[in-house]
C-alpha positions as CSV (number, residue, x, y, z in Angstrom):
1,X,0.0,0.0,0.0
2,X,1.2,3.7,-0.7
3,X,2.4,5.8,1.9
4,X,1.3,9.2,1.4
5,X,3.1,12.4,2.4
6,X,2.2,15.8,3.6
7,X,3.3,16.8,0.0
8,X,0.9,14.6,-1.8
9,X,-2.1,15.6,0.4
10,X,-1.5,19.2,-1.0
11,X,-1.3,17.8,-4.7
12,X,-4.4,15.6,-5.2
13,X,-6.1,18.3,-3.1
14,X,-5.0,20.9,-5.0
15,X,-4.7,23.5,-2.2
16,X,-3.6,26.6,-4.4
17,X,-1.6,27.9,-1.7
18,X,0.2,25.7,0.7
19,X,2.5,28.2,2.0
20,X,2.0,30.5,5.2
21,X,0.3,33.7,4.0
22,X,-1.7,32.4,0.6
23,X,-1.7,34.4,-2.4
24,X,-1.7,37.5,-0.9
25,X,1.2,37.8,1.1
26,X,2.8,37.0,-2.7
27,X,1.2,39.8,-4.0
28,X,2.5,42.3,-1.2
29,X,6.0,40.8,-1.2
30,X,6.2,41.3,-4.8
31,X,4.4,44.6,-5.3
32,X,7.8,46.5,-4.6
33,X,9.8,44.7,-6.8
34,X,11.3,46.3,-9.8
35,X,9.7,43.3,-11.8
36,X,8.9,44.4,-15.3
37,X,8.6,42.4,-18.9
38,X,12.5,41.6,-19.4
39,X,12.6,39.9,-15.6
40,X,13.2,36.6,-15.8
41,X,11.6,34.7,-12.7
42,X,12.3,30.7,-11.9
43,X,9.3,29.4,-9.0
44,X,10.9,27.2,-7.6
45,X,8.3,24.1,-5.6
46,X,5.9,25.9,-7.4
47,X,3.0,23.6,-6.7
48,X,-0.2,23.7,-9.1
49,X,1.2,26.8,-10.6
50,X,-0.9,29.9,-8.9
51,X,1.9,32.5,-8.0
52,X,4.0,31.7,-11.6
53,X,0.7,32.5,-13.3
54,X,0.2,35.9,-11.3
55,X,3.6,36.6,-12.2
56,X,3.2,35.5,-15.8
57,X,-0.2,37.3,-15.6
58,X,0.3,40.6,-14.1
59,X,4.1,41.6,-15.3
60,X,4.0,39.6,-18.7
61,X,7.8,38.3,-17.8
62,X,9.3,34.9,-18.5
63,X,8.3,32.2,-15.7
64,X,9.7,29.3,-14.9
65,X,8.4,27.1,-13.1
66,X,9.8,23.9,-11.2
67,X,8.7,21.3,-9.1
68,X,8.8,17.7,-8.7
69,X,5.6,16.4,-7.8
70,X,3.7,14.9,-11.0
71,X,0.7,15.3,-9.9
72,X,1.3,19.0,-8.9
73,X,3.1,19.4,-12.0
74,X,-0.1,18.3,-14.1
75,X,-2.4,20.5,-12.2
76,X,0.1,23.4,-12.7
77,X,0.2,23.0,-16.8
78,X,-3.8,22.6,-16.9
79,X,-3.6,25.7,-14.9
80,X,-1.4,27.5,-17.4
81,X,-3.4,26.4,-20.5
82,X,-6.9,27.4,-19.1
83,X,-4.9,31.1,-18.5
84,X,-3.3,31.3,-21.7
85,X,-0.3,32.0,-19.9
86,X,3.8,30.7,-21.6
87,X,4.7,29.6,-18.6
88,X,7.8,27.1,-18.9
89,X,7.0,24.3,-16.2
90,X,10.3,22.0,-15.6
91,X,10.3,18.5,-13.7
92,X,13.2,19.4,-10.7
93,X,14.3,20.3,-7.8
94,X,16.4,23.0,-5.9
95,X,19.0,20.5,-5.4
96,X,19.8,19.8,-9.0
97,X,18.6,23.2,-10.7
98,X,18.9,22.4,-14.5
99,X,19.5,25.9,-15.2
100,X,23.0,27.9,-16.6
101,X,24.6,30.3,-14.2
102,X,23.5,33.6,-13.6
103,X,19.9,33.1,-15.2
104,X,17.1,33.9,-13.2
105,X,16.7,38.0,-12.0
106,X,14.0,36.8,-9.0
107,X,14.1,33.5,-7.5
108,X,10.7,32.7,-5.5
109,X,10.6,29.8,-3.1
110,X,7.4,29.8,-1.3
111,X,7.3,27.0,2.3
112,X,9.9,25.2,-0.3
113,X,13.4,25.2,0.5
114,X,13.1,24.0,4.6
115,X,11.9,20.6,2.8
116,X,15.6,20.4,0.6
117,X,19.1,19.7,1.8
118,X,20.9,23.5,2.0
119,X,24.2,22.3,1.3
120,X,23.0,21.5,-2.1
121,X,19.7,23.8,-2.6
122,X,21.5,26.5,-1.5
123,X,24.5,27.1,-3.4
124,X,22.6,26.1,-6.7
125,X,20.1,29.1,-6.3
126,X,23.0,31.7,-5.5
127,X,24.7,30.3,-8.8
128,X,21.8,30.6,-10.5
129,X,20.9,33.8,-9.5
130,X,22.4,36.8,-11.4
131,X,24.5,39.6,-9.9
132,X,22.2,41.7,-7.9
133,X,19.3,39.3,-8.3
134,X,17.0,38.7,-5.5
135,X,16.4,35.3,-3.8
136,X,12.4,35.4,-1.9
137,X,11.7,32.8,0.4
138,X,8.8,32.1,2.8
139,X,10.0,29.7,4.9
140,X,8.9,27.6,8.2
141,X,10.8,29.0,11.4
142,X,11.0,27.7,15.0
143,X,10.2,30.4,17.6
144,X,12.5,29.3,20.7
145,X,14.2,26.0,20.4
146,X,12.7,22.8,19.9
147,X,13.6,19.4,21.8
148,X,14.7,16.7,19.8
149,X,11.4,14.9,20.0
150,X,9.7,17.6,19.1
151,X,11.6,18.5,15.8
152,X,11.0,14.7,14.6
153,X,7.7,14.6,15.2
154,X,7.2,17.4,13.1
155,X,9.5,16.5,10.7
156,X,8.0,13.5,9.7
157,X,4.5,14.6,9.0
158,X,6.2,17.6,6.8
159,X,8.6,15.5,5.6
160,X,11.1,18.3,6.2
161,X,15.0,18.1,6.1
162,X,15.6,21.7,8.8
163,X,13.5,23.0,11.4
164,X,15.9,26.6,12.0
165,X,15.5,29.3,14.2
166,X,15.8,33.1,12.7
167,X,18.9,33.0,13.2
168,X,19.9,29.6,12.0
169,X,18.3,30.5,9.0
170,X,19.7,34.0,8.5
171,X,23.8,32.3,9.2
172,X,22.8,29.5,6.2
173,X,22.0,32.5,4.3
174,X,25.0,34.6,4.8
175,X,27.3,31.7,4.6
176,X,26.4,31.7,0.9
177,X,27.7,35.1,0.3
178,X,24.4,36.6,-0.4
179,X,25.4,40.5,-0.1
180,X,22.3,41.7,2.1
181,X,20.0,39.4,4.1
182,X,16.9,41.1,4.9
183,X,14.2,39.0,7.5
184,X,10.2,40.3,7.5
185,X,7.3,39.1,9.2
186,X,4.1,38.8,8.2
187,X,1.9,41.4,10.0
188,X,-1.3,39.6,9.0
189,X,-0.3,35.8,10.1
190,X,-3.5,34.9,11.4
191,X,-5.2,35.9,8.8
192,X,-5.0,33.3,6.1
193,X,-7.7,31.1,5.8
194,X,-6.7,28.2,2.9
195,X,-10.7,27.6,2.7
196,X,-11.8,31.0,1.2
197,X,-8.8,29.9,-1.8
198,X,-9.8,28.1,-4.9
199,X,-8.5,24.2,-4.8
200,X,-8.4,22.0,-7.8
201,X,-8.4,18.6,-6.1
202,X,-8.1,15.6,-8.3
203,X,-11.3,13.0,-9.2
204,X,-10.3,10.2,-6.3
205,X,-9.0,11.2,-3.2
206,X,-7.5,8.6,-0.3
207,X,-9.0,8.7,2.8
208,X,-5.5,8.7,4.3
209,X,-5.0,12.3,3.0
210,X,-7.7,13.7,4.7
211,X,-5.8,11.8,7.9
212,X,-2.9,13.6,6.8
213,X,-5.0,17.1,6.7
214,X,-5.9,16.4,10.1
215,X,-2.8,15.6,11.6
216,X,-1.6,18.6,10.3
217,X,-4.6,20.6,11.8
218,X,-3.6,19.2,15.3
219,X,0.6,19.9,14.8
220,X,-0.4,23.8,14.3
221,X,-2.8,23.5,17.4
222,X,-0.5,22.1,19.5
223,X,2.8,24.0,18.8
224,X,0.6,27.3,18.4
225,X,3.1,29.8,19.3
226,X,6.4,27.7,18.7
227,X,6.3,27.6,14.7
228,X,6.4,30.8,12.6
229,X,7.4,31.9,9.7
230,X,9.6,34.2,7.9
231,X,10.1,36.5,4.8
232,X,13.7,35.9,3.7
233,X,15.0,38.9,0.3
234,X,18.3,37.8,0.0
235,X,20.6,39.8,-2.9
236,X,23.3,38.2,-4.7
């Protein structure tokens, strides 16, 4: 029998927006941007598609978009075609980025890059990146420090790789010679409500993802307080 994954309940759900903040905490990190038509974007983990087609959408620059779930992948392309949107959607991941150096202006990661190894992730996206480009992440931090039973058990329902403190993450960060390293919160964390998105869940759906959905109701509820998150805009 299949074992599912956190990451597979949000693909044949088809939650729009799995990371902290939804759609609109995209919109406001990217509204000051200087993102025009000759930006050239990668998404990386970019799910069933929704923030590479705003991007695609609103600024009419080239998107690329990468992830390696099929299912998610599938969902993203029948997004893209429904929108009429060139969107270039590439079967990877941040470890192995099949990409020449100094490509991509932005990089977007969005809840992605806390589920990768950063000695690998990491340096790829800085290589990646051109001089000057910015690297945005939304990623998953612990608010004090965690006990070793307490990082596992989250760990494996999210099937994450780091569970970092601010400061963790901001040293990983530096260490890769990024020239600024600026952290944000989210002044409206509480309120994103993943119901009032639009989902595109697929035609059968395993009763162990809604287990899955549960569990991961209960996590939230019972380290209320202890998990965060943070807005990383890192320049190369």
């Amino acid at each position: 029998m299949k074992k599912f994954s956190y990451t597979d309940m949000l693909a044949y759900l088809g939650i729009s927006s799995a990371h902290p903040g939804g759609l609109m905490l995209s919109k406001s990190i990217l509204e000051n941007e200087k993102i025009n038509q000759k930006s050239n974007i990668l998404d990386i983990g970019c799910g069933t598609g929704q923030t590479s087609a705003y991007l695609a959408s609103k600024y009419n620059c080239t998107v690329t978009a990468l992830d390696c779930h099929s299912t998610m992948i599938k969902k993203a392309k029948k997004r893209f075609v429904r929108e009429n949107l060139k969107v270039k959607l590439i079967n990877g991941t941040a470890e192995e980025l099949p990409f020449k150096e100094e490509a991509f202006d932005y990089i977007i990661a969005e809840s992605v890059i806390a589920f990768t190894d950063l000695n690998l992730s990491l340096p790829n996206i800085f290589t990646v990146l051109k001089r000057e480009g910015q690297f945005i992440s939304i990623e998953l931090v612990a608010e004090d420090m965690l006990k070793r039973e307490e990082k596992e058990e989250i760990k494996n329902l999210y099937g994450l790789k780091n569970i970092l403190l601010e400061n963790e993450w901001k040293k990983q960060l530096t260490n890769q010679r990024f020239s600024t390293v600026v952290i944000e919160k989210d002044n409206n964390q509480n309120g994103y409500n993943i119901a009032a998105e639009k989902h595109d869940p697929s035609d059968h759906i395993y009763p162990e993802l809604f287990q899955i959905f549960e569990a991961h109701a209960k996590l939230l509820q019972k380290y209320k307080g202890r998990l965060g998150y943070r807005i990383f805009r890192c320049t190369k």
